[in-house]
C-alpha positions in Angstrom: -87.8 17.1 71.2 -87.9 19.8 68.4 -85.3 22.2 68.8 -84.3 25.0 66.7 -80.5 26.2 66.4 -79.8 29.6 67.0 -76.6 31.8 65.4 -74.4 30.7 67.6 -75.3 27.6 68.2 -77.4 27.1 71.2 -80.4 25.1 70.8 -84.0 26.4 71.4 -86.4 24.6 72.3 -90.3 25.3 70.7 -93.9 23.3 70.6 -96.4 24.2 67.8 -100.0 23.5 68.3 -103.1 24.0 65.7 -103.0 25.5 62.3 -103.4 28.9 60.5 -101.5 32.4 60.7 -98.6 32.0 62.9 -99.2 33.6 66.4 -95.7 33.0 68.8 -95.3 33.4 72.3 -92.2 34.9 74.2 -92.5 33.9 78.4 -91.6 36.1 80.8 -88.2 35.4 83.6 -90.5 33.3 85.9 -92.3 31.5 83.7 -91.3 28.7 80.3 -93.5 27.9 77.8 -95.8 26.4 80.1 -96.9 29.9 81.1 -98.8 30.0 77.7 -101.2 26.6 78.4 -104.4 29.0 78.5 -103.3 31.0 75.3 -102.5 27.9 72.8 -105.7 26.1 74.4 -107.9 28.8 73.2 -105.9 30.4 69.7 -104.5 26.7 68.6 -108.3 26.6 67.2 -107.5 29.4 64.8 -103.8 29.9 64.7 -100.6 28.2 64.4 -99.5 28.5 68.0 -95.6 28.2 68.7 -94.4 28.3 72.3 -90.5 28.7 73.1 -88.5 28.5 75.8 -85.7 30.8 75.9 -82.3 29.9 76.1 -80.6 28.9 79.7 -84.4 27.2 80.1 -84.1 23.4 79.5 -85.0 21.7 77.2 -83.4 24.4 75.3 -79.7 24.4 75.6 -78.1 26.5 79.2 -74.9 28.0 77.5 -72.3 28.2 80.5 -71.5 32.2 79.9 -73.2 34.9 81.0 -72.1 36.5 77.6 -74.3 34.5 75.5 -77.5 35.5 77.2 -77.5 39.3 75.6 -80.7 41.1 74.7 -79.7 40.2 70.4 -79.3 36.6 70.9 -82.7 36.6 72.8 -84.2 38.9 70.0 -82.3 36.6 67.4 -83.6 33.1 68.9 -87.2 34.4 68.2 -86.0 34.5 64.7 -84.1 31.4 64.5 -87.7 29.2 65.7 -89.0 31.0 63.0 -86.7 30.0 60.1 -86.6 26.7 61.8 -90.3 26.3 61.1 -90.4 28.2 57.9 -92.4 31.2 59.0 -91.7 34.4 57.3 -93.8 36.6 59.5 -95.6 36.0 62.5 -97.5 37.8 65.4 -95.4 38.3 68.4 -96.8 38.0 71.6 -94.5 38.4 74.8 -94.6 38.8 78.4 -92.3 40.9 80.5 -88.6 39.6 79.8 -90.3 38.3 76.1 -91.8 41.4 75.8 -88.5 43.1 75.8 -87.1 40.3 73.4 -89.9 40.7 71.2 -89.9 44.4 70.9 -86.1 43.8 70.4 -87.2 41.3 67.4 -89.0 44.2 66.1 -86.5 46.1 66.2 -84.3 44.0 64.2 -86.3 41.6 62.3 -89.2 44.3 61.6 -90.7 43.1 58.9 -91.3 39.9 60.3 -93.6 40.9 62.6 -97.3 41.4 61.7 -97.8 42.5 65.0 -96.6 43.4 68.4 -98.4 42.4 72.2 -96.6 43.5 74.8 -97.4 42.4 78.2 -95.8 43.5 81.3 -93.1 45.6 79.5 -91.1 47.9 81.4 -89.2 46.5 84.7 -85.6 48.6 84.8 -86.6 50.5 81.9 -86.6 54.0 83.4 -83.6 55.5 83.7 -81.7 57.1 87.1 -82.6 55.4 90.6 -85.0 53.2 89.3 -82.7 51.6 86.8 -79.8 51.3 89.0 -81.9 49.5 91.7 -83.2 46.9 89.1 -79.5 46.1 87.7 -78.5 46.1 91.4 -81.7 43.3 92.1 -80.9 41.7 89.3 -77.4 40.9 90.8 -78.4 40.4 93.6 -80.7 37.3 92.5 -77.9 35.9 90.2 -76.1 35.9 93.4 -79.3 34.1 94.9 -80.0 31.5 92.0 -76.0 30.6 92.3 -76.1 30.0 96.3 -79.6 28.8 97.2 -80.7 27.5 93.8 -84.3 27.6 92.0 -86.7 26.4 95.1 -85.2 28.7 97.5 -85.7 31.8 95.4 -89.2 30.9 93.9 -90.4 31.3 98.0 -89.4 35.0 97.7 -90.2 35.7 93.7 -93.4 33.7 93.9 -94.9 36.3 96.5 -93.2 39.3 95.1 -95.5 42.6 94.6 -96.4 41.6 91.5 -97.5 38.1 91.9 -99.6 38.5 95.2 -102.4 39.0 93.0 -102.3 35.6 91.4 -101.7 34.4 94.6 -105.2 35.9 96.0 -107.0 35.3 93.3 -106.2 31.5 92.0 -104.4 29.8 94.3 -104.4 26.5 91.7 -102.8 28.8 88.9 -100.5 30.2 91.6 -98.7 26.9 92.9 -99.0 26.0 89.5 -96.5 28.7 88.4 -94.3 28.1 91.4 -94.0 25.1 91.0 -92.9 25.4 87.6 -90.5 28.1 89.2 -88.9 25.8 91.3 -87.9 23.6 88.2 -86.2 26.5 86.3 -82.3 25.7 85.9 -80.7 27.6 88.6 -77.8 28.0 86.4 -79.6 29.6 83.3 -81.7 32.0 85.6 -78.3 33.3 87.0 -76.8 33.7 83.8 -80.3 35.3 82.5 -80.5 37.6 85.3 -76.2 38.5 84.7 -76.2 38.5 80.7 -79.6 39.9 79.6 -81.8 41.5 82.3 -78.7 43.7 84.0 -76.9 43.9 81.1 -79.8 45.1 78.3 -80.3 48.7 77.3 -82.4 51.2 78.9 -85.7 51.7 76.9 -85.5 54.9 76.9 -82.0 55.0 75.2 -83.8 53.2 72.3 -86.4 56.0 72.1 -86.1 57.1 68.1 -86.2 53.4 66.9 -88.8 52.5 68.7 -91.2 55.3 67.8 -89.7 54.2 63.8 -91.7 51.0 64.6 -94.5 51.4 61.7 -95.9 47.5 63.3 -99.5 47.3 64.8 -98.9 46.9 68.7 -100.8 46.4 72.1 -99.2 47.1 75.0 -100.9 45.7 77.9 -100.5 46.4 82.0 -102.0 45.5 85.0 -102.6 48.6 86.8 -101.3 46.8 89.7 -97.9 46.3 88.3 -95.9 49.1 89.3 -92.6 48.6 87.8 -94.3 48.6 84.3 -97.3 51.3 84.5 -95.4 54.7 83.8 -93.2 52.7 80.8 -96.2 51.3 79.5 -97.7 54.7 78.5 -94.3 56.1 77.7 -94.4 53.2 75.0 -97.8 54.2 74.1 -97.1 57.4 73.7 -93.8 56.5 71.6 -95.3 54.0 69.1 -97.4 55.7 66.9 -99.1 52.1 65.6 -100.1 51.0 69.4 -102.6 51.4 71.7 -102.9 50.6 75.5 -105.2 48.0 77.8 -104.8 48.6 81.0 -106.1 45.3 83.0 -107.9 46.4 86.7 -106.6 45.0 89.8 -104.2 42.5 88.2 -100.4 42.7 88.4 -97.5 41.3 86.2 -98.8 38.2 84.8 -102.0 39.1 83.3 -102.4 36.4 81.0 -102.3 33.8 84.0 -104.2 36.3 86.3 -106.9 36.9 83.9 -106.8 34.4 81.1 -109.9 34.7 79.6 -109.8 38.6 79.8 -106.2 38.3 77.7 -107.4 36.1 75.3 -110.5 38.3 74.7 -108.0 41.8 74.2 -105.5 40.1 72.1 -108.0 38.1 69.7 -109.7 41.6 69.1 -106.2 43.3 68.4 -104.9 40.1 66.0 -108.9 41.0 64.4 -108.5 44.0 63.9 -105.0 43.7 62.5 -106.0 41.2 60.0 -109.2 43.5 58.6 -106.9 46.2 58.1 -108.7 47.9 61.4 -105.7 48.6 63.5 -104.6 52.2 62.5 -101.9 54.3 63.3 -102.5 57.2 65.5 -104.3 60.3 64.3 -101.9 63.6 64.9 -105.0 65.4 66.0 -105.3 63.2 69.0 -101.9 64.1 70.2 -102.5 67.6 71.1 -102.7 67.9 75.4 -104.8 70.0 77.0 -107.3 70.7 74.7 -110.8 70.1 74.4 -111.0 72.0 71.0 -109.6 71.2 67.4 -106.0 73.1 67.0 -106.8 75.4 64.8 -103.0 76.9 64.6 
């Protein structure tokens, strides 16, 4: 199986289908890189597809230590398939959890990435109640992965608030993704849940750097998804290179909810990046409030 070694050793395991620009996907917490079937089916016919999964997710390695599974060595490991594969740059596609680590790959490997689609970004970003109720969930899971182990807790996450909607509407692709939940190492999803989701920074903290980001982005929400809809278009409104596709009755998982609809929005985006069409933000469009130029 190819693996790629990361800093500090752990090894990552990655898949590469097709040919062309390099396009890599970054899977959410409940999901591997199984979750991206529908994405490398349709891009592997014009892009160099690489799928990963992320460390404590066999076959990459499950490092024992909660310690080793911080948001940098996430971030990093997208850089270490990379340079295991040759790749300079690449577009950087992520859902929830690898939408975090591939902002965070932005953040530190900037000019790596052509581009930036974020999908289901924002869960525990806010700060105040919010926050301290996800890092308190996210304990409480650890705690739930470490006594009941991976089939017990898919019952609950597989039905959450968020994935009801794949439930109603593709109940194949549904029992498809739980059943690929129930194979997750109980192990790794503890010390994923312990080392990087409780234990990452608050978005918001991050705020400067991120709206420093001069790299096309998308950031894409089901406007079902809750925990992500207000950081969503914070983020829009913070990165002057992005825009915003908000996906209709469809919550975390968009690309498995609606596959064809997230194929469509991200081969127009990666388009329009490649022509040069993607621009950054006109500073007229920014005033609120107004229907009238600003003529101050």
């Amino acid at each position: 199986m190819p693996h790629a070694p990361a800093a500090d050793g752990t090894n990552i395991f990655h898949e590469e289908t097709g040919s062309g620009d390099p396009l890599i996907f970054v899977h959410e917490f409940a999901g591997d890189h199984r979750s991206w079937r529908g994405q490398v089916q349709f891009f592997s016919r014009r892009y160099r597809c690489i799928t990963m999964n992320a460390r404590g997710y066999p076959p990459s390695d499950v490092p024992d230590d909660p310690a080793n599974y911080s948001q940098k060595n996430q971030a990093d490991d997208v850089a270490a398939v990379l340079d295991h594969l040759g790749i300079e740059t690449a577009h950087v596609t992520g859902c929830s959890m690898g939408s975090f680590a591939s902002l965070h790959f932005a953040l530190r490997h900037g000019a790596r990435a052509r581009s930036l689609f974020l999908s289901g970004i924002g869960t525990g970003a806010p700060k105040g109640a919010i926050r301290a109720k996800f890092l308190k969930d996210s304990l409480a899971a650890a705690d739930g992965y470490d006594t009941g182990g991976s089939a017990r807790m898919a019952d609950g996450m597989a039905v959450g608030p968020t994935r009801v909607q794949l439930q109603n509407k593709d109940s194949i692709g549904w029992a498809t993704f739980k059943a690929h939940l129930v194979e997750h190492d109980a192990v790794g999803a503890a010390n994923t849940l312990r080392g990087y989701q409780a234990d990452r920074p608050s978005l918001h903290d991050l705020a400067d750097e991120i709206a420093a980001l001069d790299i096309p982005s998308l950031i894409a929400v089901g406007d079902e998804d809750e925990p992500c809809l207000d950081t969503s278009l914070w983020l829009k409104r913070q990165m002057p290179w992005s825009g915003l596709w908000i996906a209709p009755k469809t919550g975390h998982c968009i690309n498995l909810e609606e596959p064809a609809a997230f194929n469509a929005a991200l081969l127009d985006f990666l388009t329009a990046v490649e022509q040069g069409k993607w621009p950054k933000r006109d500073p007229r469009a920014t005033v609120p409030g107004s229907f009238l130029a600003d003529e101050h």
